[in-house]
FIZA-880821 format. One record per atom (N, C-alpha, C): x, y, z. Coordinates in pm, whole numbers, padded with zeros to 5 digits, always signed. Layout:
# FIZA-880821
XYZ ...
This chain:
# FIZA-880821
+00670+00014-01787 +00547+00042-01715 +00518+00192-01726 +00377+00223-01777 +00357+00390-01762 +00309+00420-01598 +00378+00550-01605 +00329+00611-01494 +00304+00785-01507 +00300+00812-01409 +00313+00988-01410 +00350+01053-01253 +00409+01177-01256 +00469+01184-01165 +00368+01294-01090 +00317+01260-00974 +00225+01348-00923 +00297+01367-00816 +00235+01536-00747 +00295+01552-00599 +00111+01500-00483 +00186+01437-00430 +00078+01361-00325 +00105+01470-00180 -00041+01511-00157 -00017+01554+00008 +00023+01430+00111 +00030+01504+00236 +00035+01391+00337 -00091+01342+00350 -00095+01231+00434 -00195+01181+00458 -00183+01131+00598 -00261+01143+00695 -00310+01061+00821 -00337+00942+00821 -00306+00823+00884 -00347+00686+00878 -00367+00631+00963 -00449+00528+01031 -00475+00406+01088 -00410+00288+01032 -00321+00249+01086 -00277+00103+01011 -00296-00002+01130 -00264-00123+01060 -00238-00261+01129 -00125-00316+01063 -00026-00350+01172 +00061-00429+01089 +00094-00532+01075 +00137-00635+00956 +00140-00731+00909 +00292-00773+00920 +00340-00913+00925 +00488-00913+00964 +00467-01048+00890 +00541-01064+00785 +00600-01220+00698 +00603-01232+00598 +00615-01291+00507 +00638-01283+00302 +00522-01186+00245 +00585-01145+00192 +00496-01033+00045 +00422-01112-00027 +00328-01077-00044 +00243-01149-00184 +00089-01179-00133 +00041-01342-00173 -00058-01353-00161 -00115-01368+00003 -00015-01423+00103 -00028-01398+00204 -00087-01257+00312 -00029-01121+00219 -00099-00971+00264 -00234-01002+00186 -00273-01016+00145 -00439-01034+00075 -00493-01131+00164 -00427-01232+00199 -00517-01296+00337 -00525-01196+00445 -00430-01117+00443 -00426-01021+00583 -00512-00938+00632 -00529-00868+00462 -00628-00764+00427 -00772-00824+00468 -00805-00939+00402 -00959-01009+00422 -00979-01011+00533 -00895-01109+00620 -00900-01140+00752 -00885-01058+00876 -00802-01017+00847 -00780-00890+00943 -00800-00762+00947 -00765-00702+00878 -00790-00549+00775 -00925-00533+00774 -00961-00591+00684 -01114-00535+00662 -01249-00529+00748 -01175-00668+00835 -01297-00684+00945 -01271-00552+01021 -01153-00498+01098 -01143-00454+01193 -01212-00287+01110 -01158-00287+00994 -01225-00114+00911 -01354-00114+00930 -01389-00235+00901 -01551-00234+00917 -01663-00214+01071 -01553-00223+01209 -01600-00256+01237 -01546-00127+01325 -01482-00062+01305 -01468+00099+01322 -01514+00204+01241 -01626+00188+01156 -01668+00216+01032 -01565+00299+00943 -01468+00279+00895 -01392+00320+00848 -01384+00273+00699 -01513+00211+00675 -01549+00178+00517 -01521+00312+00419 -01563+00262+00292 -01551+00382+00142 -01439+00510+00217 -01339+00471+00198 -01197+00559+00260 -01115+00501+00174 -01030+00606+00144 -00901+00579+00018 -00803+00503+00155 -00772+00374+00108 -00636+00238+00172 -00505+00305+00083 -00430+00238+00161 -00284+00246+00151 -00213+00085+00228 -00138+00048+00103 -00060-00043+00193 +00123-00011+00179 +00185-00012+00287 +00327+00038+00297 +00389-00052+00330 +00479-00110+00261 +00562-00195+00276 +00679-00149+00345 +00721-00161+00452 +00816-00103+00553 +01001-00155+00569 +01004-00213+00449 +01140-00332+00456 +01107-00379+00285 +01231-00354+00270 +01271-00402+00097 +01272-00576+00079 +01201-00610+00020 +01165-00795+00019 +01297-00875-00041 +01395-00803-00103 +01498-00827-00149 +01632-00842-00084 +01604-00800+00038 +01711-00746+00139 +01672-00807+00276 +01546-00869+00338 +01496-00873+00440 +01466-01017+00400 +01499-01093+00485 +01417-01258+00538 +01258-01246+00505 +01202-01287+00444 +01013-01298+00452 +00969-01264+00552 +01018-01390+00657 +00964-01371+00801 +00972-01259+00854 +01051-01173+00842 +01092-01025+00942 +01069-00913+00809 +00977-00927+00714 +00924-00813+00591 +00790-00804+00704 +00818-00640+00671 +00664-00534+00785 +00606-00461+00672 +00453-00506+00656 +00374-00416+00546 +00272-00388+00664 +00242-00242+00654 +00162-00142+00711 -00017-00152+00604 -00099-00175+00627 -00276-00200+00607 -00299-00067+00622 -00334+00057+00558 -00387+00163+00618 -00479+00221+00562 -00546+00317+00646 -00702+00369+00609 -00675+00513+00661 -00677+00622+00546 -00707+00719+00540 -00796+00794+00656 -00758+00875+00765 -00864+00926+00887 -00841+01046+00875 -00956+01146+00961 -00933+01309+00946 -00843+01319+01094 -00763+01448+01097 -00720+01473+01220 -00809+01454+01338 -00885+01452+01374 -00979+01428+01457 -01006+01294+01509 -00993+01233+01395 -01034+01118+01455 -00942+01039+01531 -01022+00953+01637 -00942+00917+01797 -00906+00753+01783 -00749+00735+01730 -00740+00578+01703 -00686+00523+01782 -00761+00432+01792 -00772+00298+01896 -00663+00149+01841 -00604+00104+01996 -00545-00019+01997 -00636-00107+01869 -00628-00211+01802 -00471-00224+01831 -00406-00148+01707 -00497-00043+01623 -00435-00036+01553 -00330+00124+01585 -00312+00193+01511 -00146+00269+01532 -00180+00381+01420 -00102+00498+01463 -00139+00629+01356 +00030+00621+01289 -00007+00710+01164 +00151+00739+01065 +00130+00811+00983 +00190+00879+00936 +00154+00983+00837 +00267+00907+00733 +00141+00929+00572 +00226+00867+00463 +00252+01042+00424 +00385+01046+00390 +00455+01167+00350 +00392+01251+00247 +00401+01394+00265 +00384+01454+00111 +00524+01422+00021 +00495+01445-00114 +00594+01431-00183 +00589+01442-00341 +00686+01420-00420 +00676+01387-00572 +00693+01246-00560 +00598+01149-00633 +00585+01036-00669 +00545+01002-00818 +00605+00887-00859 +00578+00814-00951 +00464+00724-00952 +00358+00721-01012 +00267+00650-00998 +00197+00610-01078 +00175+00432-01066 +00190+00358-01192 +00036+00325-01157 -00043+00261-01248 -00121+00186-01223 -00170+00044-01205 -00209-00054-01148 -00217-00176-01147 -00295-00236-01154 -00347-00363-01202 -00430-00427-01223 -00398-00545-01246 -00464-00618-01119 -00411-00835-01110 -00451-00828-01069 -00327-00956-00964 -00442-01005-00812 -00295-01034-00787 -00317-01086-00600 -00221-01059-00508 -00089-01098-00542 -00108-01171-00605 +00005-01284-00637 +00096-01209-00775 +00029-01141-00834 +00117-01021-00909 +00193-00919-00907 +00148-00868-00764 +00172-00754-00686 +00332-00752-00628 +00429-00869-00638 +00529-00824-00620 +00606-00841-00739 +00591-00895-00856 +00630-00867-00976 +00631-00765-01072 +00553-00664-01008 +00463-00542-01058 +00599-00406-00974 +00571-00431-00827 +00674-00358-00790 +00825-00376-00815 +00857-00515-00850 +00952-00518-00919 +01049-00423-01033 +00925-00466-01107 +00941-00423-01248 +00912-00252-01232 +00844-00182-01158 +00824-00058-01163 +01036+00037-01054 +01013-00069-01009 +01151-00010-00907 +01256-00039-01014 +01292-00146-01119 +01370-00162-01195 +01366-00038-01305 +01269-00009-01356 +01278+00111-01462 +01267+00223-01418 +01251+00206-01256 +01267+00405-01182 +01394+00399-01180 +01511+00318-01143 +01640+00280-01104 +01708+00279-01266 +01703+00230-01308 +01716+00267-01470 +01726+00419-01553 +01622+00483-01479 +01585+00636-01552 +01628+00686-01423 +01692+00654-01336 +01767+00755-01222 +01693+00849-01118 +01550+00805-01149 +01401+00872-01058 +01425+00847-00957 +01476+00695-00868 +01393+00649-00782 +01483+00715-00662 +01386+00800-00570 +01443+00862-00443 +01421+00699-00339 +01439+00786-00204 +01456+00725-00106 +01316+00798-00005 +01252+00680+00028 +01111+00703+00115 +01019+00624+00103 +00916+00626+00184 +00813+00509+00123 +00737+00522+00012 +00677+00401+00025 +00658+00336-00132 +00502+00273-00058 +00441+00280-00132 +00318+00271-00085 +00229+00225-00205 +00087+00122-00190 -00003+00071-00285 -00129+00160-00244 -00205+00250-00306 -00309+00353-00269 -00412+00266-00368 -00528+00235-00253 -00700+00228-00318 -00768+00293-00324 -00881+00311-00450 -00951+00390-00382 -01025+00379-00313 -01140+00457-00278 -01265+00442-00158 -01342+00399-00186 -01372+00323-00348 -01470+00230-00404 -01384+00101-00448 -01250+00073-00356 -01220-00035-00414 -01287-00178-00424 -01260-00283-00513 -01348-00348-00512 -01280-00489-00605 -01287-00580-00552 -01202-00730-00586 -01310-00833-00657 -01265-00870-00751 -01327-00936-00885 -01355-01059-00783 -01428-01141-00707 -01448-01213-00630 -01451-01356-00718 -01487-01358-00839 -01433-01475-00935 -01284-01520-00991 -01197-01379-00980 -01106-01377-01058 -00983-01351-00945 -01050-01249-00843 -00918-01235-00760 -00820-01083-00825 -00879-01039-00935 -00847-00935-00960 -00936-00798-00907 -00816-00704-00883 -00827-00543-00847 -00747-00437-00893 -00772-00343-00899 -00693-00213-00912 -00629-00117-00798 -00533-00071-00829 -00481-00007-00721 -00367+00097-00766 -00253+00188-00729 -00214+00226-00793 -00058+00178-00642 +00077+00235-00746 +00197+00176-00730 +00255+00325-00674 +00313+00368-00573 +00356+00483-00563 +00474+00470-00559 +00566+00523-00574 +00746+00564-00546 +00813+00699-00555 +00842+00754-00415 +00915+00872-00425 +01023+00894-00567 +00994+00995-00582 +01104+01016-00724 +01170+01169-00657 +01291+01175-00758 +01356+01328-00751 +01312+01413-00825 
């Protein structure tokens, strides 16, 4: 998988969190839950982040925590039910992606296997960044997004 290693500032967030199997199930989350509630805090065209909070390999489905988040300025005043976090500054690896939900953990797979391989892969979160024009192939179920992973 290509990537490149960028240093990312921190970032401020609004999240919601999601609690049960990885995959196509967080894309129901996102539709259903996620997006209504962004929308309805106008928190539209804003660079997303989703943080997977528990390694899917190591953790029961049921008890895997992925974090929904939306980019906010210091200022802004967040409200129940959702929750503030700062995604870290750092050096990251960052791949690019392109499927649909159901790819998305075969993708991180394969990107954590060849950071672990080439001896990159630090310890910290790991995060899926959209941009602020993201936008889902509504025929196909495909999107873009990019793959982050702390590196050394």
């Amino acid at each position: 998988m290509e990537y490149e290693v960028k240093e990312l500032p921190a970032v401020r967030v609004a999240y919601l969190r999601y609690k049960g199997p990885f995959g196509a199930p967080i894309g129901e989350f996102w539709k259903e839950v996620f997006t209504p509630w962004q929308k309805a805090f106008g928190l539209v065209n804003k660079v997303t982040y989703g943080v997977a909070q528990d390694d899917p390999s190591t953790t029961p489905p049921e008890q895997c925590r992925y974090d929904a988040c939306v980019e906010v300025s210091a200022e802004y005043p967040i409200q129940e039910p959702a929750k503030e976090a700062t995604i870290p500054a750092g050096r990251y690896a960052v791949a690019r992606f392109k499927g649909t939900g159901d790819q998305v953990p075969q993708a991180w797979g394969e990107f954590f296997g060849q950071l672990h391989a080439e001896g990159k892969a630090d310890a910290g979160a790991c995060f899926e960044r959209y941009p602020a024009d993201y936008a889902m192939d509504p025929a196909t179920g495909v999107f873009e997004s990019e793959l982050c992973i702390p590196v050394k």
